[in-house]
Residue, then its C-alpha position, 0 to 999 in steps of 0.5 A: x500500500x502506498x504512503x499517500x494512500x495509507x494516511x486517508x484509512x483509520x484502521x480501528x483495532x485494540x492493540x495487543x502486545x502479546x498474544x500466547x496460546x497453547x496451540x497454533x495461532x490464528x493471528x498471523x498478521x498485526x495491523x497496527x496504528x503508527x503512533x500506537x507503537x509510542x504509547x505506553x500499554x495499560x494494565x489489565x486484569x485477565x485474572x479470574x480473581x485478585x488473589x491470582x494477580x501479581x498486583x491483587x489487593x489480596x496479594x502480601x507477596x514483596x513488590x515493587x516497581x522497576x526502574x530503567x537505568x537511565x531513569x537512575x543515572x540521570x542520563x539524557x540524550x540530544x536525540x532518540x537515535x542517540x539513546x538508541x545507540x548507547x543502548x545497542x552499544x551496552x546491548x552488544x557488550x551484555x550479548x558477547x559477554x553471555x556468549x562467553x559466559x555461556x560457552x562450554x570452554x568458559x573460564x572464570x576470572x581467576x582474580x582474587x586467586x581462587x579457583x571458583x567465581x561467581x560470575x554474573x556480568x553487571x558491568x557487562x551491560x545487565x543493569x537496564x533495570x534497578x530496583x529500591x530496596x531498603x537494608x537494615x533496620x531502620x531501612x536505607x533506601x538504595x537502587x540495586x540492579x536486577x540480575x537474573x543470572x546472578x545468586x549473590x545479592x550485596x551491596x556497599x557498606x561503610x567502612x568502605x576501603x574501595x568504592x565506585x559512585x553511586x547514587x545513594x549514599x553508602x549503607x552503615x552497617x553500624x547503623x542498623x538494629x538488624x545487621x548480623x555477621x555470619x560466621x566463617x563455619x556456618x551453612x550459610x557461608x559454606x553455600x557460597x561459591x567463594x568464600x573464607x574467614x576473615x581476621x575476626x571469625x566472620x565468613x568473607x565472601x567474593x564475586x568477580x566479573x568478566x572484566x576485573x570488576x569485583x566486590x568483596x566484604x563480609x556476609x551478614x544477615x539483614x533484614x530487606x524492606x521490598x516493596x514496604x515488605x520487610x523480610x528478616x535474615x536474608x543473607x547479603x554480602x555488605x561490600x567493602x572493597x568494590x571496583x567496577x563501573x556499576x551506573x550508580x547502582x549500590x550492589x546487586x539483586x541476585x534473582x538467579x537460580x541458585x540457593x544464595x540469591x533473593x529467590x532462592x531464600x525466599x521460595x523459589x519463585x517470583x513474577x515480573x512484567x517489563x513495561x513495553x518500551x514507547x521510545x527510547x527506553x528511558x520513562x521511569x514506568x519500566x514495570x513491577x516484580x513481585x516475589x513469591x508465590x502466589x496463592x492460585x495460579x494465573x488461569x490461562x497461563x502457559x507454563x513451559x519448562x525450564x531447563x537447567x544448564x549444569x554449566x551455568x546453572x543460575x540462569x534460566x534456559x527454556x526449550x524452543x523447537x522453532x519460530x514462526x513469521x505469520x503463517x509460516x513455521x521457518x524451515x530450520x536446521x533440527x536442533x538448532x535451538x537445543x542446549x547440548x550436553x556440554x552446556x553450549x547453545x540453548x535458549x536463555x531468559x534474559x532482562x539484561x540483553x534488550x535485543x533478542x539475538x538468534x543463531x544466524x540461520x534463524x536470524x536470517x530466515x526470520x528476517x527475510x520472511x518478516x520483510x517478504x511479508x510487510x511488502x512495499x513498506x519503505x526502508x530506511x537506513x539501520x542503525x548499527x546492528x539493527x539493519x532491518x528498518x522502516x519509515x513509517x511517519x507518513x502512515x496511520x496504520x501499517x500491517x506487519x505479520x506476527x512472529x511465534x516462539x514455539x516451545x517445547x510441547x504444544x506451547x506457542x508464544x506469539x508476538x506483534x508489532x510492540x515486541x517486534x520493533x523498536x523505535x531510533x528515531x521519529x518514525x523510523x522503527x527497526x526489527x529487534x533481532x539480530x544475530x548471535x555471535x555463537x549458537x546461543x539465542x537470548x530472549x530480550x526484553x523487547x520480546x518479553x515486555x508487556x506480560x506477566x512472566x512467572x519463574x517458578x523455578x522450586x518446580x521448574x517452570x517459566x509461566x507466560x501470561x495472562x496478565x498485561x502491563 
């Protein structure tokens, strides 16, 4: 359809973020208004009842709003493609550093000269979204990036022998009725990858990053205010040297699956909805999470397995056996989605990573149908890794096909326009794609924004939907 004939339509329909079923989808094509791609989604309640709903007024599970970095760091951009390329440029260094985290011939950081680290990647581009957590008692408010891949949760305390900036002040241990060190003997502080005694008697830990970033301090039990919940004895590690380029965050949220992080002290089990992003990524509105379990499960919700690596086993793994683009399931090599034995490949859940990256025959084939099937809309120039690219300012309403996961099973998850493009510039939107450096595929935020994800991981399970935010 020609631009000049397309601005005289006004096609009317409710925009959907997502759409998931459990079986083949009859939505196949998405027609969209332009400047709905701009404008925030709206919770709704697809619950049957309160009690089932992350955000129900029966619901006492800790919450609270997440944040976009950019929201905490006071970044501001001349443009939104310069937003955008900052983005992509974190977005690069976060994917190459799960490609090698992630591989088979991974070798941990040997920084502190033990033979065990734990290894998550903050500085490698994981802190888009932070979260405000109050510690100790009484509660010091500080932002914490939200790490999904990472166990650990700490954060940097007075006396501070090396610190980074952030942007709270540093929390005092001295100051709170609730800080409790743990001894070197304890369970506790046998559960950590690393650690040993300090001069006292009291259990050290230490957590390295891929690219000489670190903290290490003492392991304390403290009590955490999440959400205006406080949750008593959590162990957290209380940082006293700390170096690293940690965008003003204070510490970590480790909501990996592991004993040691948040979930794991907690159940095993936690929920969040990433808001879809309008534009260029930095409204503070970035979505809620809520930790626990709820007390009925989500009706109408697809749950699907999780898949352990033994390799990395903080991070969350689903099964994927193909992807569609509107009608089509694309002819893949078999396999090429599986995580093999020696812990290579696979599917990795990941709110660090923003565009989804795929193996490059997935890429390719999901990009030449998704272009075969938008027809004669206009090009425009990419932008960095994104090279698949649209000028859609001179329309009201465009069609552009839906594209489908389709996991393990019979569970079919299927994406439209707001988890497909992203917006560079004013009315230029590229395809969040692109192609992964090895054979590991990472699902990112732009494909997860706008629904309700629930990772049980006690019983194993990743649930998608109903509810929308």
């Amino acid at each position: 359809m020609h631009a000049a004939a397309a601005t005289k339509l006004l096609l009317v329909f409710v925009f959907k973020s997502m759409v998931i079923i459990s079986h083949a989808s009859s939505l196949r094509f998405h027609y969209i208004n332009y400047h709905n791609l701009t404008t925030k989604t709206s919770t709704t309640s697809s619950s049957p009842s309160s009690s089932s709903s992350a955000h129900g007024s029966h619901d006492r599970r800790p919450s609270f709003a997440l944040v976009r970095r950019d929201a905490v760091t006071g970044a501001t951009y001349p443009s939104r493609r310069h937003a955008v390329l900052d983005l992509v440029a974190r977005d690069n260094v976060r994917a190459e550093y799960l490609a090698s985290r992630l591989s088979p011939k991974y070798q941990p950081t040997d920084f502190f000269g033990s033979e065990s680290k734990v290894v998550s990647g903050l500085d490698e581009g994981s802190g888009e979204y932070f979260v405000r957590v109050g510690i100790g008692s009484p509660p010091t408010e500080q932002y914490l990036v939200v790490d999904s891949g990472s166990d650990v949760i700490w954060v940097q305390c007075k006396p501070c022998l090396e610190c980074y900036a952030q942007a709270d002040p540093l929390f005092d241990p001295a100051t709170s009725e609730t800080f409790s060190g743990v001894s070197c003997g304890s369970a506790i502080c046998r559960t950590l990858r690393t650690s040993g005694c300090g001069d006292s008697g009291g259990c050290e830990y230490e957590v390295s990053y891929g690219d000489g970033s670190y903290t290490k301090g003492a392991l304390a039990l403290e009590t955490l205010t999440l959400g205006g919940t406080a949750v008593e004895g959590v162990a957290i590690g209380c940082g006293h040297r700390n170096r690293g380029l940690f965008v003003g965050a204070a510490g970590l949220l480790g909501l990996g699956w592991g004993p040691m992080s948040l979930v794991g002290q907690l159940g095993g089990a936690f929920s969040y909805c990433l808001a879809s992003r309008g534009g260029s990524g930095a409204d503070d509105d970035a979505g809620s999470l809520v930790l626990g379990r709820s007390e009925a499960v989500p009706e109408g919700a697809v749950w699907v397995p999780l898949v352990r690596n033994p390799q990395a086993p903080s991070f969350y793994y689903v099964g994927v056996s193909g992807i569609g683009v509107g009608d089509e399931r694309l002819t893949l090599q078999y396999g090429l989605f599986q995580l093999t034995e020696d812990g290579a490949g696979g599917v990795v859940m990941d709110t660090g990573t923003t565009v989804t990256r795929l193996p490059q025959e997935a890429d390719a084939a999901l990009r030449d149908a998704f272009v075969g099937a938008v027809g004669a809309l206009p090009r425009a120039l990419g932008v960095s890794l994104l090279d698949t690219c649209y000028d859609l300012s001179g329309y009201t309403s465009v069609r552009v096909p839906t594209v489908s996961f389709y996991f393990d099973g019979a569970a079919t998850l299927t994406l439209t326009a707001r988890n497909l493009l992203l917006e560079v510039d004013g009315g230029i939107y590229c395809l969040a794609f692109a192609p992964s450096s090895s054979g590991l595929s990472i699902l990112g935020n732009i494909q997860q924004g706008g629904i309700q994800i629930t990772v049980d991981s006690a019983n194993g399970y990743i649930g998608f939907g109903p509810a929308t935010c």
